[in-house]
C-alpha positions as CSV (number, residue, x, y, z in Angstrom):
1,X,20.9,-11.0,-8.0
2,X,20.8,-7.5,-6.6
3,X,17.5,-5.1,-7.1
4,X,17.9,-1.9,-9.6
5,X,17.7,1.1,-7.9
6,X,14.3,2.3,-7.3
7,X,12.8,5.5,-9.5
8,X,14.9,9.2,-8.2
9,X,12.7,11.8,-6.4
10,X,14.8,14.8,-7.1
11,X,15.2,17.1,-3.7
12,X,13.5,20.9,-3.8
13,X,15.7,23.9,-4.6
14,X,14.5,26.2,-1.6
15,X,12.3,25.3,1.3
16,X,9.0,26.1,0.1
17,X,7.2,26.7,3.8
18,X,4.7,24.1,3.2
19,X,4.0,22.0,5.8
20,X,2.1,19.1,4.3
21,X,1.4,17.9,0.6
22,X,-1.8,15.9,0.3
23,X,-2.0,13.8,-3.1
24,X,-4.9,12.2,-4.7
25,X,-3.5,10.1,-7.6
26,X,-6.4,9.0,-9.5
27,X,-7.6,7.2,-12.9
28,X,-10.8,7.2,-14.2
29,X,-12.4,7.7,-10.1
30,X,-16.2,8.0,-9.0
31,X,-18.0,9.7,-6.4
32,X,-15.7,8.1,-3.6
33,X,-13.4,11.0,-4.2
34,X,-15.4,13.3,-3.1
35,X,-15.4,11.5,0.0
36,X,-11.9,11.8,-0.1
37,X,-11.7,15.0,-1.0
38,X,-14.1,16.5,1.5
39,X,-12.4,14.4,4.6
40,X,-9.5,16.1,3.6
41,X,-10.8,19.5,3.5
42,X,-12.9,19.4,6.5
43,X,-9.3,19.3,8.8
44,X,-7.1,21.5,6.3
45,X,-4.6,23.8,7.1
46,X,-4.5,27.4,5.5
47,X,-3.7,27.1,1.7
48,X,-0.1,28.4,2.6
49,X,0.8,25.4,4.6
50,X,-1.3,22.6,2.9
51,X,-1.1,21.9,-0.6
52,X,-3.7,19.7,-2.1
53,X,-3.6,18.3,-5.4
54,X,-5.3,15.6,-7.2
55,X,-2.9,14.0,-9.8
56,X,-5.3,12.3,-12.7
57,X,-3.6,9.7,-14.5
58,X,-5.5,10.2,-18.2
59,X,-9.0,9.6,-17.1
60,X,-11.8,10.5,-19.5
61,X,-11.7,14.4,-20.0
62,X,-14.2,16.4,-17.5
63,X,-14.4,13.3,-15.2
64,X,-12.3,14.4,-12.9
65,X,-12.5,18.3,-12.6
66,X,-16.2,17.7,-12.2
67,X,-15.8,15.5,-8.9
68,X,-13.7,17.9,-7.7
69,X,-15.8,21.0,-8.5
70,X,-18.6,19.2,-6.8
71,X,-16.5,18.1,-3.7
72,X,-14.5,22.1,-3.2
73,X,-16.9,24.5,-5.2
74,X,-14.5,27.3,-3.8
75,X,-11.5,25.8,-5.7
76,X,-9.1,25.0,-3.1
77,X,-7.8,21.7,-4.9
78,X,-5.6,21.8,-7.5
79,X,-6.4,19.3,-9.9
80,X,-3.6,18.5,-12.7
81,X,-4.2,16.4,-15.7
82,X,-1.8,14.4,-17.8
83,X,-2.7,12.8,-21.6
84,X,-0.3,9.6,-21.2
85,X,-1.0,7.2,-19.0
86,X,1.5,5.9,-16.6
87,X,-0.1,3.4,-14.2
88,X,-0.4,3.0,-10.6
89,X,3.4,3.7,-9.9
90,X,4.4,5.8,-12.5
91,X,1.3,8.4,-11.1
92,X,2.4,7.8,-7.7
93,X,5.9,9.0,-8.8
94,X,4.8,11.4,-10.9
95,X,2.8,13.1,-7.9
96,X,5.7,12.9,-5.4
97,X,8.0,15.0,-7.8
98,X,4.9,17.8,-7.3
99,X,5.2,17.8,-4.0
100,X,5.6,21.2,-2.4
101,X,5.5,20.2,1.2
102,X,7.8,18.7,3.6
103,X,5.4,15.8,4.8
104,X,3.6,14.1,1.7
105,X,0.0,11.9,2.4
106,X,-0.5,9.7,-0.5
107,X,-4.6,9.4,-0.5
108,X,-6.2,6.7,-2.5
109,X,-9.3,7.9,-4.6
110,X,-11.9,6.1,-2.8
111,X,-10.1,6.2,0.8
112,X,-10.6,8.9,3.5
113,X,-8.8,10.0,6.5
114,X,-10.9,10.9,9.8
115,X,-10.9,13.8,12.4
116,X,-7.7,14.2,13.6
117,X,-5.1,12.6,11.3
118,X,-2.9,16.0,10.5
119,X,-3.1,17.2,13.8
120,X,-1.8,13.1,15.3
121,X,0.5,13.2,12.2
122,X,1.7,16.5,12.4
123,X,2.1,16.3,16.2
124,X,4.2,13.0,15.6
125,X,6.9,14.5,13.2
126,X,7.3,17.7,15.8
127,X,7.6,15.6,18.7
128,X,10.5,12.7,17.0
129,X,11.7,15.1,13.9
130,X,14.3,12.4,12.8
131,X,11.6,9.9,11.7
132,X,10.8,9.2,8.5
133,X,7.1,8.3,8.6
134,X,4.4,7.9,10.7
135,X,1.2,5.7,10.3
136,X,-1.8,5.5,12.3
137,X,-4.4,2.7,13.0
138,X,-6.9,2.1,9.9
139,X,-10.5,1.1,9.8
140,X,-11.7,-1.3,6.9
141,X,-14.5,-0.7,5.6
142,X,-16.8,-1.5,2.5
143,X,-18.0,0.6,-0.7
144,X,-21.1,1.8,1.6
145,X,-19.1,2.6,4.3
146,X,-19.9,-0.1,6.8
147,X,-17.4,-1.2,9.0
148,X,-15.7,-4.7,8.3
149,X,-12.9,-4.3,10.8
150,X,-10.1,-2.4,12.5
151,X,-6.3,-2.9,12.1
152,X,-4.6,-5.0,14.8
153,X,-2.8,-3.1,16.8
154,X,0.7,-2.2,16.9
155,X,1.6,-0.7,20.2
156,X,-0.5,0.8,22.5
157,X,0.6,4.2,22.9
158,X,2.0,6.8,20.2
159,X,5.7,6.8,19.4
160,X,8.6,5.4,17.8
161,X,8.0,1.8,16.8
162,X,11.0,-0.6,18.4
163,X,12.3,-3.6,16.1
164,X,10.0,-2.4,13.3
165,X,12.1,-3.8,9.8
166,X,11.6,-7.2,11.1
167,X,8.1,-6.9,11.7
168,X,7.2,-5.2,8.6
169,X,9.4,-6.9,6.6
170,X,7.5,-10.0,7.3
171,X,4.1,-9.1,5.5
172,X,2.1,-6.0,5.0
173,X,0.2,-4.0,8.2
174,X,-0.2,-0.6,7.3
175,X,-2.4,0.5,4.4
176,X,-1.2,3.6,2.0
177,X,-4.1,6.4,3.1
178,X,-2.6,6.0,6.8
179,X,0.9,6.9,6.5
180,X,2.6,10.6,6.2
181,X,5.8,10.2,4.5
182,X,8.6,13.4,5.1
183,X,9.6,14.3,1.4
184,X,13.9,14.0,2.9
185,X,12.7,10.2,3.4
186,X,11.4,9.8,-0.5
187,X,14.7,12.2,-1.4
188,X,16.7,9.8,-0.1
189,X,15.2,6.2,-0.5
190,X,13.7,6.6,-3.9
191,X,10.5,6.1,-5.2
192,X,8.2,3.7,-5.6
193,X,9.4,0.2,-7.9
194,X,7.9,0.0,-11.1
195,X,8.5,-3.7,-11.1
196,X,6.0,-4.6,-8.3
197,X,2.0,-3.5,-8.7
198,X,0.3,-4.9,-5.5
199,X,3.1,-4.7,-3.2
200,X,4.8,-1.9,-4.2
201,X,3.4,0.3,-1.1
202,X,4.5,-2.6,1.4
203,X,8.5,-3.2,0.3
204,X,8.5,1.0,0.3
205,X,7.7,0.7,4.0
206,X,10.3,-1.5,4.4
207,X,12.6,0.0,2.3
208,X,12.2,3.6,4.8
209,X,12.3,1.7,7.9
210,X,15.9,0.1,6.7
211,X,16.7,3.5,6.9
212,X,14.7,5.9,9.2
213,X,12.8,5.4,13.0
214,X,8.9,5.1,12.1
215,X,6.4,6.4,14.3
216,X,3.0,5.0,14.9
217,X,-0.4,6.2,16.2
218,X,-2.7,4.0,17.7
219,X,-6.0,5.9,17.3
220,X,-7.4,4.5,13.8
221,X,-7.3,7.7,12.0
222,X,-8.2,6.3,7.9
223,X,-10.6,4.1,6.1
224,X,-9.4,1.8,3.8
225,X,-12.0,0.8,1.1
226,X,-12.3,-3.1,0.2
227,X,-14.6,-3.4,-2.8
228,X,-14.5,-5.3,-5.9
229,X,-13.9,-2.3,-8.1
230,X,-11.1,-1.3,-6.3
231,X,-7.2,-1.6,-7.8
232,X,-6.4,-3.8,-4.5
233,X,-9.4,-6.2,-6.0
234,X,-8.4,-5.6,-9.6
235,X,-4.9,-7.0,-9.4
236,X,-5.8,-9.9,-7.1
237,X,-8.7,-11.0,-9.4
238,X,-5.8,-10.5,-12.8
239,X,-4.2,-13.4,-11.2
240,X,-0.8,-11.2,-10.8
241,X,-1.0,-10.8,-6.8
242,X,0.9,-13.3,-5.6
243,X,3.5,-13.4,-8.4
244,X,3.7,-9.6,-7.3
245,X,4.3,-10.8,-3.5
246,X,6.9,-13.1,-4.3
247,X,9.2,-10.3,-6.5
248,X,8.5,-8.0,-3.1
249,X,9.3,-11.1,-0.4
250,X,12.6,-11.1,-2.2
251,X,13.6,-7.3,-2.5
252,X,12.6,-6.8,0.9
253,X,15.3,-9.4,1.5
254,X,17.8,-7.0,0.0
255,X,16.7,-4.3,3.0
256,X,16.9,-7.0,6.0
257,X,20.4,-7.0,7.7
258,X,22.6,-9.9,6.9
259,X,22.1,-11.4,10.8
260,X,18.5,-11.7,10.9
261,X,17.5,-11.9,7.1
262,X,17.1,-15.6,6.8
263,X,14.9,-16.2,9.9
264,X,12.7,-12.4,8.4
265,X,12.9,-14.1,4.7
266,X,11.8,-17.5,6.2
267,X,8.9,-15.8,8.3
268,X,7.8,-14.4,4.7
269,X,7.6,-17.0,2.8
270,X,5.8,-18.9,5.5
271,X,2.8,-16.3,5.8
272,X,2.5,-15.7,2.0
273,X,2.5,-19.1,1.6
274,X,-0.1,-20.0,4.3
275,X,-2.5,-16.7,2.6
276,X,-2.2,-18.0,-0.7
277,X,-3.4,-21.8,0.4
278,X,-5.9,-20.1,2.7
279,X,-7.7,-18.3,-0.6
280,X,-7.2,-21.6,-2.8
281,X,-9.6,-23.0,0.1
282,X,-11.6,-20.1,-0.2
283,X,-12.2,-20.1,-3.6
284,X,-12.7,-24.4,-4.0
285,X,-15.5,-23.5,-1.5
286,X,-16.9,-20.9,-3.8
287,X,-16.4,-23.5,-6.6
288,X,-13.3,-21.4,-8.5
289,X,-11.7,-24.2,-9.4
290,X,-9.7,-22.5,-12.1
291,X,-9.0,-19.8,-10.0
292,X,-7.4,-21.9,-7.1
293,X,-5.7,-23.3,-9.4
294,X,-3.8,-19.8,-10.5
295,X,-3.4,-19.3,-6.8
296,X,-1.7,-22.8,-5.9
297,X,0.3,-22.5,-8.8
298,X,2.5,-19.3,-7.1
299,X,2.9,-21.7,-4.1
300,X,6.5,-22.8,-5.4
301,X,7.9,-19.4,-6.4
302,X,7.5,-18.5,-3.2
303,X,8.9,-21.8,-1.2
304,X,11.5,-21.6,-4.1
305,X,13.1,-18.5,-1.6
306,X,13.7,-20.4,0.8
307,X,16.8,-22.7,-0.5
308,X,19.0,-23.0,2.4
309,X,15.8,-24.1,4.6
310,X,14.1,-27.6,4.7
311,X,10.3,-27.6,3.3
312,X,7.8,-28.3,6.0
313,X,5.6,-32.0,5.3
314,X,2.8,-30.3,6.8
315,X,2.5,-27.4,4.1
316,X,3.8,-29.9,1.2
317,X,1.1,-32.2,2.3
318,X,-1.3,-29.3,2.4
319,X,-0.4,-28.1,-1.4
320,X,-0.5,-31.5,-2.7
321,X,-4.7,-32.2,-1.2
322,X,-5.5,-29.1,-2.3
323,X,-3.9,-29.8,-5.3
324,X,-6.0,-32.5,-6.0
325,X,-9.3,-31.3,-4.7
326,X,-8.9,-28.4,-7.8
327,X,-8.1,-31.4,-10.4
328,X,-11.1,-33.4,-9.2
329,X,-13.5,-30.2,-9.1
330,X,-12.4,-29.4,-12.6
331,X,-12.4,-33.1,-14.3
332,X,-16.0,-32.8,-12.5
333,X,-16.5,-29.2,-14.8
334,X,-15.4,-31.0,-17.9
335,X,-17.4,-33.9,-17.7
């Protein structure tokens, strides 16, 4: 069953001579975006060839013009405010279609970029100017700002990535605040799906490099935030992530060429499928019986993709212990 069409970005009237549109999409943020905010300004180019806007999904009224008053008291950021609520996606949209420039950064509200990331992303789309997007290197790190680790790496120098769908279309490696997408790339491949939550970022990078070269820079150039509070953390704890996975495993399916998409679909499947029994054994060590039990329980959508390929024992045998190490821990709750 074929995919509806993702969400239109409608194309700009008349070049507008910006050169890059940085957007915060944000909902009800806290003082992480004026981290955000003030790693963005410290490398900004001249308000003529850099718009930055912070697009506020209906937080609480003040909230968010006070952040950004504190983080740019001379009022460089535009901040725009909207009444109805559309969610993750439908802000991220909504934000594209105010982009004036021709390169967009998407910026999570409690990420941040480091020195250097315009000039490496800016220096990538002059030097190759039929890519799509480029992405650099991220560092992970937690709500204080310590380290926890550093992307693996793609490639060691900067360029054009070779093979890339397969690759990416295999799990997710690159992390939103990382990537510079050209506006002609979201013109022409949509928006982002409505239907996914989670992994609606990942099956948009595999969506542009079914259709565009993508560059990457090695130098890690963003900081990715993992923290309970975040909407990463949020989803995964609702129980919806790997139902989420599963819907994007399969419409990334739909981008994959005909030669190589059972062998990419099958590669899927297989990760997913090994991450999701990894945190079932993760959280029957932390004694989240219930919770493992959620987890396991999206094992079979996911195998379920893979009709035309024989189940492996190994990871039937694998569902079925675990299985029934999460019915003995909670008959052991009950009792």
């Amino acid at each position: 069953m074929s995919t509806p069409p993702p969400p239109r970005i409608t194309p700009r009237t008349a070049p507008s001579g910006v050169r890059f549109s940085v957007l915060l999409p944000t909902y009800e943020p806290d003082e992480k975006l004026v981290r955000a905010i003030r790693s963005v300004l410290s490398q900004a180019l001249p308000p003529d060839a850099m718009q930055i806007a912070v697009i506020d999904d209906a937080s609480r009224p003040g909230l968010v013009r006070e952040l950004v008053s504190f983080a740019d008291p001379e009022g460089r950021v535009e901040v725009v405010e909207h009444a109805t609520r559309l969610g993750l996606c439908g802000n991220w949209n909504r934000a594209l279609g105010m982009a004036r420039g021709e390169l967009i950064h998407l910026l999570h509200q409690d990420d941040y970029i480091l020195p250097g990331f315009y000039e490496r992303m800016a220096a990538a789309f002059s030097q190759a100017p039929r890519i799509g997007m480029a992405f650099c290197r991220t560092k992970f790190v937690d709500a204080e700002d310590r380290p926890l680790r550093t992307a693996s790496r793609q490639q060691w120098r900067p360029g054009i990535l070779a093979n890339w769908l397969p690759t990416i279309a295999e799990r997710q490696r690159i992390q939103t605040p990382s990537v510079v997408v050209a506006r002609r790339t979201y013109e022409t491949v949509g928006g982002y799906r409505p239907e996914l939550q989670l992994a609606l970022d990942w099956e948009m990078w595999v969506r542009i490099a079914a259709t565009w070269p993508v560059w990457y820079e090695p130098r890690p150039l963003a900081a990715y935030r993992r923290h309970a509070a975040n909407e990463t953390s949020r989803l995964k704890a609702s129980g919806v992530a790997w139902a989420d996975v599963a819907r994007a495993i399969r419409i990334n399916a739909e981008s994959v060429p005909p030669a190589i998409r059972t062998r990419v679909l099958a590669a899927s499947v297989r990760w997913y499928v090994s991450s999701a029994m990894r945190t079932a054994e993760r959280q029957i060590r932390q004694g989240g019986f219930a919770k493992a039990a959620v987890t396991l329980g999206h094992v079979p959508a996911m195998l379920s993709l893979l009709d035309d390929e024989p189940r492996s024992i190994g990871t039937a045998r694998r569902l079925m212990l675990l299985k029934a190490q999460v019915g003995r821990g909670l008959r052991r709750r009950a009792a």
